[in-house]
Backbone as JSON Lines, residues from 0, in Angstrom:
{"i":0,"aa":"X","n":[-46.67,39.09,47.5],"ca":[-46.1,39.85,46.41],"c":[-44.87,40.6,46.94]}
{"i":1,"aa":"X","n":[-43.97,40.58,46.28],"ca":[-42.81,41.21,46.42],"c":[-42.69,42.56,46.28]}
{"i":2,"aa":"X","n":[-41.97,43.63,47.35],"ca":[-41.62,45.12,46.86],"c":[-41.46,45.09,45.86]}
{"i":3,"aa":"X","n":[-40.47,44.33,44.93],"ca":[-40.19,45.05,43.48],"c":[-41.3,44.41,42.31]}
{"i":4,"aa":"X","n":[-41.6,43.74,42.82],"ca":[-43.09,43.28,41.91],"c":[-44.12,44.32,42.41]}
{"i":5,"aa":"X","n":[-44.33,45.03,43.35],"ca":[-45.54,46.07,43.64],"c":[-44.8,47.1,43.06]}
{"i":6,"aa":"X","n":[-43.73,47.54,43.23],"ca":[-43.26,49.23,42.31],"c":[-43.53,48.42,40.77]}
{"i":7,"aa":"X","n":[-43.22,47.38,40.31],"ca":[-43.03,47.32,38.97],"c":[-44.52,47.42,38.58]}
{"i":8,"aa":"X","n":[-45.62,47.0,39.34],"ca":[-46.97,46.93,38.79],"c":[-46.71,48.49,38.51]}
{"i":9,"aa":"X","n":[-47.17,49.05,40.08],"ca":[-46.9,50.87,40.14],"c":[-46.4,51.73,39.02]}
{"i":10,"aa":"X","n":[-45.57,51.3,38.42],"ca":[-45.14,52.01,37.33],"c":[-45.8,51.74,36.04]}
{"i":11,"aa":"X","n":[-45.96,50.56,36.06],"ca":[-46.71,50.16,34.86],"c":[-48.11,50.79,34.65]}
{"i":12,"aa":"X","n":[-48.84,51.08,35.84],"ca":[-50.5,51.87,36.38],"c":[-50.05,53.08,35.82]}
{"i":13,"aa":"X","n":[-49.32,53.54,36.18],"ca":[-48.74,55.32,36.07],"c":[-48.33,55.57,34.65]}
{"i":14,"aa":"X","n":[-47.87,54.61,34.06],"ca":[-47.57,54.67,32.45],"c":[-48.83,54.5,31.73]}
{"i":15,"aa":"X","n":[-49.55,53.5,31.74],"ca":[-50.72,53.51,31.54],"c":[-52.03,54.61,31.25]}
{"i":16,"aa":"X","n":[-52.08,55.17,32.92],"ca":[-52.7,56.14,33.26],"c":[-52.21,57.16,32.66]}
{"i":17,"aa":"X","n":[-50.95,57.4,32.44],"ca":[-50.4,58.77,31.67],"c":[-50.68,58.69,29.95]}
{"i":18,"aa":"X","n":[-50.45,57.44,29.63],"ca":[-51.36,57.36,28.4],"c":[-52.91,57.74,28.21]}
{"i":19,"aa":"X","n":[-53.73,57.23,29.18],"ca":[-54.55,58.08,28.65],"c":[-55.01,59.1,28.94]}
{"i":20,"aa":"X","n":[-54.2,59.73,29.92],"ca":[-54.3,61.38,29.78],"c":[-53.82,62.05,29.05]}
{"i":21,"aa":"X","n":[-52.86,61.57,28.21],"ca":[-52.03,62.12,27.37],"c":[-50.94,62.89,27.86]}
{"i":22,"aa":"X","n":[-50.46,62.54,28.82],"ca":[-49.27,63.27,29.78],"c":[-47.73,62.4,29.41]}
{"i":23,"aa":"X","n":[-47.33,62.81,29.28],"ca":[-45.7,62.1,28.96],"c":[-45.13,62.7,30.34]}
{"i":24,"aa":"X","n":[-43.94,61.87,30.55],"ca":[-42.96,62.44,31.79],"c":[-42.6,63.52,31.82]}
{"i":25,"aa":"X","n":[-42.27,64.34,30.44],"ca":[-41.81,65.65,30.31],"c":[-42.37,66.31,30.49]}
{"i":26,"aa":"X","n":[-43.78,65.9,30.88],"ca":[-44.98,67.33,31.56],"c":[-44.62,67.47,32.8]}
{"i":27,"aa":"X","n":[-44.14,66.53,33.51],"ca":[-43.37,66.46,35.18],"c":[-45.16,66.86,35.9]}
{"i":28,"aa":"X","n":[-46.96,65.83,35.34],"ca":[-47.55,66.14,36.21],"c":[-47.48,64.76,37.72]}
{"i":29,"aa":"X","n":[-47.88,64.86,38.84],"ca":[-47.57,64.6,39.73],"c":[-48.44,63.27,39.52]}
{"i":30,"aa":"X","n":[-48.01,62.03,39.88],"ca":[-48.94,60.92,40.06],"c":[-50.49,61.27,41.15]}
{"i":31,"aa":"X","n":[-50.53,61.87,41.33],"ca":[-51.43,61.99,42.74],"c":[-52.75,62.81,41.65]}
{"i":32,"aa":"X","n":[-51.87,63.4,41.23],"ca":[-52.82,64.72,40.19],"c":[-53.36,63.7,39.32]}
{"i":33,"aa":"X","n":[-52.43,62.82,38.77],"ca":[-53.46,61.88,37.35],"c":[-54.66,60.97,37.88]}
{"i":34,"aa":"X","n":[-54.14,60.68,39.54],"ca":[-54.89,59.84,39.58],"c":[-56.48,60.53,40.25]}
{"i":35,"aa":"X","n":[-56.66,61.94,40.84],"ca":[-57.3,62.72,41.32],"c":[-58.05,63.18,39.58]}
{"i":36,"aa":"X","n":[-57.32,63.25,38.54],"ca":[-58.22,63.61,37.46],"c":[-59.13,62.52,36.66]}
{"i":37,"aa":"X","n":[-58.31,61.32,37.24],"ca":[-59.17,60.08,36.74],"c":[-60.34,59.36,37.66]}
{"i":38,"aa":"X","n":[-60.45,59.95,38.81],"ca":[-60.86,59.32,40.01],"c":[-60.67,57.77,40.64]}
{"i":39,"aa":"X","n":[-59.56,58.03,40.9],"ca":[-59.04,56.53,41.1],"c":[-58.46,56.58,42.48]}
{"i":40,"aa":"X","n":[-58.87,55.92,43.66],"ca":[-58.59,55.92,45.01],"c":[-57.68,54.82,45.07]}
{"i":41,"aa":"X","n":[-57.95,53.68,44.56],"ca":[-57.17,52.31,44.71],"c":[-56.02,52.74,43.8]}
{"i":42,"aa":"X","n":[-54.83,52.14,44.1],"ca":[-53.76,51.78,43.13],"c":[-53.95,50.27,42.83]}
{"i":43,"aa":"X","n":[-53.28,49.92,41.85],"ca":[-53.23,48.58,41.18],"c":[-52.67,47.39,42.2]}
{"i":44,"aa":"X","n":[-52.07,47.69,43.48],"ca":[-51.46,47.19,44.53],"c":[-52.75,46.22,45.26]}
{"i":45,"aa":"X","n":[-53.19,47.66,45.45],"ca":[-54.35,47.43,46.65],"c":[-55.78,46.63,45.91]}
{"i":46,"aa":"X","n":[-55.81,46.99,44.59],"ca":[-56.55,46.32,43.99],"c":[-56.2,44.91,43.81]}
{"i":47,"aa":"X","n":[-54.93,44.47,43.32],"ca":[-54.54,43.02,43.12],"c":[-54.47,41.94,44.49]}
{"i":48,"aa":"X","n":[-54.14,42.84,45.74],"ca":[-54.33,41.9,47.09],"c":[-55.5,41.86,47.26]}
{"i":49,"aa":"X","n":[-56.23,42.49,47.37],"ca":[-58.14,42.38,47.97],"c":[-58.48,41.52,47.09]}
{"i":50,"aa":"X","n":[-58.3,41.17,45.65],"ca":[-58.83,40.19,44.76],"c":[-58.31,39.09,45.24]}
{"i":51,"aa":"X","n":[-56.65,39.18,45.57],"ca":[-56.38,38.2,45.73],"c":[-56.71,37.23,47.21]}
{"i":52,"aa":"X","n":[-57.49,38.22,48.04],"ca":[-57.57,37.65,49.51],"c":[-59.5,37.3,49.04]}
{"i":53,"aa":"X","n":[-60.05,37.79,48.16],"ca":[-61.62,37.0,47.73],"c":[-61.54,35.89,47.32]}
{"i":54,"aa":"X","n":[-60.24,35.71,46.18],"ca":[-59.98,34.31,45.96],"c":[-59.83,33.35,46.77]}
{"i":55,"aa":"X","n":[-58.76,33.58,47.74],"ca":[-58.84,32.66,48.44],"c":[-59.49,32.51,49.42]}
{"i":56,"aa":"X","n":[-60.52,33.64,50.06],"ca":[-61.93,33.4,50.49],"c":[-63.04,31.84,49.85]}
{"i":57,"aa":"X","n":[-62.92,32.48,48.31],"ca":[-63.55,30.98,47.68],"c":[-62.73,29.98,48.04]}
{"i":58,"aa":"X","n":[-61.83,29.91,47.88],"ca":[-60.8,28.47,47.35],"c":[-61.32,28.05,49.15]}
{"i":59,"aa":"X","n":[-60.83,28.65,50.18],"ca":[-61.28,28.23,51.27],"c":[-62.59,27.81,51.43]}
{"i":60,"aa":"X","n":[-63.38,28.43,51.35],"ca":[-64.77,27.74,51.27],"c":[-65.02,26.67,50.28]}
{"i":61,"aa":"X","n":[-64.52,26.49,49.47],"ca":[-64.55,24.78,48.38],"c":[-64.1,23.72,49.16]}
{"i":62,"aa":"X","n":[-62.69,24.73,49.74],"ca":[-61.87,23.3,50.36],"c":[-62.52,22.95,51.55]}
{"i":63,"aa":"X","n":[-63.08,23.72,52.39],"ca":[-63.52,23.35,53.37],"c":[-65.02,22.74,53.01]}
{"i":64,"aa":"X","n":[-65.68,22.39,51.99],"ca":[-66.92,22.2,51.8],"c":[-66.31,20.33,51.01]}
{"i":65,"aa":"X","n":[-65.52,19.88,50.47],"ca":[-64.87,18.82,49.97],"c":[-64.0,18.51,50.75]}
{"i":66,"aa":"X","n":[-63.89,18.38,51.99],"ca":[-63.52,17.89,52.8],"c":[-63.89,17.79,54.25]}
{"i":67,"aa":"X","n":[-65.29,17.89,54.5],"ca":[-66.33,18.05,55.61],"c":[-67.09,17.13,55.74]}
{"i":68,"aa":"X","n":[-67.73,16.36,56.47],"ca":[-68.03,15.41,56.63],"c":[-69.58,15.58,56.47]}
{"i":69,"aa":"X","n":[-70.89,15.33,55.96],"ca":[-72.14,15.42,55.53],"c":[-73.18,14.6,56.56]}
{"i":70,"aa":"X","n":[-73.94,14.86,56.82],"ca":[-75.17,14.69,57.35],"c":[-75.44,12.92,56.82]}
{"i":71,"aa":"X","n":[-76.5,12.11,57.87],"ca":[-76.9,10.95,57.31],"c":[-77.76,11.44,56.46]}
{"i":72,"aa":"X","n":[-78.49,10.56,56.0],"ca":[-79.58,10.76,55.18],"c":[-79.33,11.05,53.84]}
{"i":73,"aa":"X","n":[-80.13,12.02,52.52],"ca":[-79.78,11.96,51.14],"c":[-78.6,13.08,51.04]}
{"i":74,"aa":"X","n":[-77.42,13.3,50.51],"ca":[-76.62,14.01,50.84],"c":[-77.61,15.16,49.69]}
{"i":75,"aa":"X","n":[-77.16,16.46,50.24],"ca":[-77.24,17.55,49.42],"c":[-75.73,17.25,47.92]}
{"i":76,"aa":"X","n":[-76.57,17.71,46.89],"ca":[-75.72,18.11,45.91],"c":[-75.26,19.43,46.02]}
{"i":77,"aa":"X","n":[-73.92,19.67,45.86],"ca":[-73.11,20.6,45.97],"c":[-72.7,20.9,44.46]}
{"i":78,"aa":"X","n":[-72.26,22.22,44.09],"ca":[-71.64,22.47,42.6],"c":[-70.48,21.7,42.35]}
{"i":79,"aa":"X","n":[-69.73,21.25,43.57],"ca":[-68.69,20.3,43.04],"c":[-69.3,19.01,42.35]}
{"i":80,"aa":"X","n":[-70.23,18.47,43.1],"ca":[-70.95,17.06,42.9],"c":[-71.77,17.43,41.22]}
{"i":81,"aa":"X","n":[-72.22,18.42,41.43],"ca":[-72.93,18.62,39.78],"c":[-71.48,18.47,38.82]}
{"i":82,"aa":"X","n":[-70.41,18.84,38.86],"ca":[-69.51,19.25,37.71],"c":[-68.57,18.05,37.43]}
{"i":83,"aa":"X","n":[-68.59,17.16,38.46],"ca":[-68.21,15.58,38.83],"c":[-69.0,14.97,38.07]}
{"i":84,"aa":"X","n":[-70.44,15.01,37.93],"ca":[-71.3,14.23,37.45],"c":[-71.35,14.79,35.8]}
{"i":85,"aa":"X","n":[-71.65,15.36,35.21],"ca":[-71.36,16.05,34.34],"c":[-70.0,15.82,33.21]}
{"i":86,"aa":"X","n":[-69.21,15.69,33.88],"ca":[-67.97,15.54,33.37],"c":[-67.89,14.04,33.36]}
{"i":87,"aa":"X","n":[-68.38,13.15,33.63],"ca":[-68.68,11.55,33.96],"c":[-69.17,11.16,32.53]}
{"i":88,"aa":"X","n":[-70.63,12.21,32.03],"ca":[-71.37,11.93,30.93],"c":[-70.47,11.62,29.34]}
{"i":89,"aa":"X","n":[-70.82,11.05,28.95],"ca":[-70.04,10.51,27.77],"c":[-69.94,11.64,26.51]}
């Protein structure tokens, strides 16, 4: 994500958040204060990378599970193999 894509979220959180406190800019209260009255530790920043590093936690574990080589014998069905089969049905 880009600096000006993280201030632009940032501002957008803070507009937001000032909506529903009912604070307009002309109250001049401090971002730190809205977010201390709402109890909010994360900003929208830190929230959108950590989601975005779980995602690709999964996506890594799929890819690495469809492209691994399986045991002799009856293979285990995997959720990929169920949604393959499934989608096959007429």
């Amino acid at each position: 994500m880009t600096a000006e894509a993280c201030q632009k979220l940032r501002v957008f959180e803070m507009g937001c958040l000032g909506q529903i406190l009912g604070v307009t800019r002309r109250d001049r209260v401090r971002n730190l204060d809205i977010k201390k009255q709402l109890n909010i530790e994360w900003d929208i920043v830190n929230r959108t990378q950590t989601r975005r590093l779980h995602y690709f936690a999964h996506v890594d574990y799929l890819y690495a599970r469809l492209h691994s080589t399986r045991p002799t014998g009856r293979p285990k069905l995997f959720w990929v193999d169920n949604i393959a089969a499934t989608s096959a049905l007429p």
